[in-house]
C-alpha positions as CSV (number, residue, x, y, z in Angstrom):
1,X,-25.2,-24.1,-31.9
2,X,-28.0,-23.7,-34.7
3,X,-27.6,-20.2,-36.6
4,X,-31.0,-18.5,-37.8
5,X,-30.2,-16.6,-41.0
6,X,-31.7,-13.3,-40.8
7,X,-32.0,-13.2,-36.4
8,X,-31.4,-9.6,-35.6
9,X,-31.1,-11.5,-32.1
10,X,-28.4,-14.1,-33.2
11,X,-26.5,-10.9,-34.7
12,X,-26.8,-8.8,-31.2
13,X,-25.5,-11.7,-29.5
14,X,-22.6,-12.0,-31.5
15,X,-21.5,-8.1,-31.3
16,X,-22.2,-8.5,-27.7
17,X,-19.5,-11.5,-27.5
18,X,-17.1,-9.7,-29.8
19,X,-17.1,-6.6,-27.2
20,X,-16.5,-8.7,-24.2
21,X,-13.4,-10.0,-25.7
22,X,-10.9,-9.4,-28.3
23,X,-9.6,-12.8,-29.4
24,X,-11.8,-15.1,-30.7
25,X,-14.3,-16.9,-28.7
26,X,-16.7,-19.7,-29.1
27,X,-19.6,-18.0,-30.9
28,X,-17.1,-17.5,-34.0
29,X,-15.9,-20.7,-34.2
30,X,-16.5,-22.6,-37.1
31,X,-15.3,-26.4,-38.3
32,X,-11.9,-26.9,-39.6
33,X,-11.3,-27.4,-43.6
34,X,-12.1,-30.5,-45.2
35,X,-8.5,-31.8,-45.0
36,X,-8.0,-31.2,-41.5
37,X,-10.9,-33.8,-41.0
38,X,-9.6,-36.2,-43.3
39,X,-6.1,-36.0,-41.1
40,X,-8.5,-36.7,-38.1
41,X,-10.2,-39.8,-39.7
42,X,-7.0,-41.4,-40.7
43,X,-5.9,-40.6,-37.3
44,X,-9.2,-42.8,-35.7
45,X,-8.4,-45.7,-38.2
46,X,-4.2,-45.8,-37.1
47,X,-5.0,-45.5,-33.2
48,X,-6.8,-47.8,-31.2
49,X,-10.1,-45.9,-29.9
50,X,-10.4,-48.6,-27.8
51,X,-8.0,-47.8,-24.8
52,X,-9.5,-45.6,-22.3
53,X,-5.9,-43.9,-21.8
54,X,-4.3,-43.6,-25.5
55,X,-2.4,-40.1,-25.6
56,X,-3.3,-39.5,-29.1
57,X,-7.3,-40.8,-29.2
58,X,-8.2,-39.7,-25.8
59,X,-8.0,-36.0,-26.5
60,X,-8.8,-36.3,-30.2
61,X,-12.1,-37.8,-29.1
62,X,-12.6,-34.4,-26.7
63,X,-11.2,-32.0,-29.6
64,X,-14.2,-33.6,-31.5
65,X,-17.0,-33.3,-28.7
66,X,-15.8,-30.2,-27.9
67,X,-15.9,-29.0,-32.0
68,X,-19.7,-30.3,-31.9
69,X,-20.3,-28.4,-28.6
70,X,-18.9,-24.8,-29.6
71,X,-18.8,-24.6,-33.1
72,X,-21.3,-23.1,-35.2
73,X,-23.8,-24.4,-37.4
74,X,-24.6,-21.2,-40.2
75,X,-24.4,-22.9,-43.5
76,X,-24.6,-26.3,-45.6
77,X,-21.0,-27.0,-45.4
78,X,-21.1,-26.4,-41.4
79,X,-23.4,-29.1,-41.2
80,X,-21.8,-31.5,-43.1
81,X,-18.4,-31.3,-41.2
82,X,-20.8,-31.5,-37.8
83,X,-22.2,-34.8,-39.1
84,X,-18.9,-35.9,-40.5
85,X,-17.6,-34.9,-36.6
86,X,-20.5,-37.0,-35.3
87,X,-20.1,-39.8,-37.7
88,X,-15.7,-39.8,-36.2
89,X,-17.3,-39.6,-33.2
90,X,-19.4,-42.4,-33.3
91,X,-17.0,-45.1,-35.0
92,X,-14.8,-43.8,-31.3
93,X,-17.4,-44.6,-28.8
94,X,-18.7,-47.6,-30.9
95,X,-15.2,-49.5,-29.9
96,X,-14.6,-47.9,-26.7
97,X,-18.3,-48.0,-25.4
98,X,-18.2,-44.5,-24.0
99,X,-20.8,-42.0,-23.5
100,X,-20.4,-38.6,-25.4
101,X,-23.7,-36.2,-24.0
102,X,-22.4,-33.1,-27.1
103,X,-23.2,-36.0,-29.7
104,X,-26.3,-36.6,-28.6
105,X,-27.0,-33.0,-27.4
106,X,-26.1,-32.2,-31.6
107,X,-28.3,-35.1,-32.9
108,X,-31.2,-34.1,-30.8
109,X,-30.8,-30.3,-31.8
110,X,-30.4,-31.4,-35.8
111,X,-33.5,-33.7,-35.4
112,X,-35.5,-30.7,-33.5
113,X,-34.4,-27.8,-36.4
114,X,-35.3,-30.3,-39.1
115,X,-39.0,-31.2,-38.0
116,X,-39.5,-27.3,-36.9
117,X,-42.6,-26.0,-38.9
């Protein structure tokens, strides 16, 4: 999810989320620290990505579609870590030859905000 700076709408939304719900929810989530996805590339070069039942890949690789999915995109280093994400991502289903619809759903979105006039 793309954020608008300045979107009186994007800003509605938000307090509208905040009221349904005390704890935090996905419009406030943002990507982890730089370190945290340092920890999660050296975990894709220890483990095999390869087996389609690992218990340490398999639900790093959905922790990582679902970060692509949820989190938001507001500033420069938000989209860095999204394409660092994608970039994990893609080295996983490269090996394992899987099919991950938030990558492509996040490339298609980046590609669309970047060519918008």
């Amino acid at each position: 999810r793309f954020c608008n700076e300045g979107s009186d709408a994007m800003e509605e939304e938000e307090e509208e989320a905040k009221g349904r719900s005390s704890d935090s929810n996905s419009s406030s989530r943002s990507y982890p620290p730089a370190r945290d996805l340092l920890i999660l590339q050296l975990i894709v070069i220890l483990f095999p990505v390869s087996d389609f039942k690992h218990n340490i890949t398999v639900p790093l690789m959905h922790l990582l579609a679902e970060m692509l999915h949820t989190a938001s995109v507001c500033t420069d280093r938000d989209f860095l870590a999204a394409i660092f994400v994608c970039r994990l991502l893609l080295s996983c289903i490269c090996k394992s030859k899987r099919y991950v619809p938030e990558l492509v759903g996040f490339v298609c979105e980046a590609l669309r905000l970047g060519f918008a006039p």
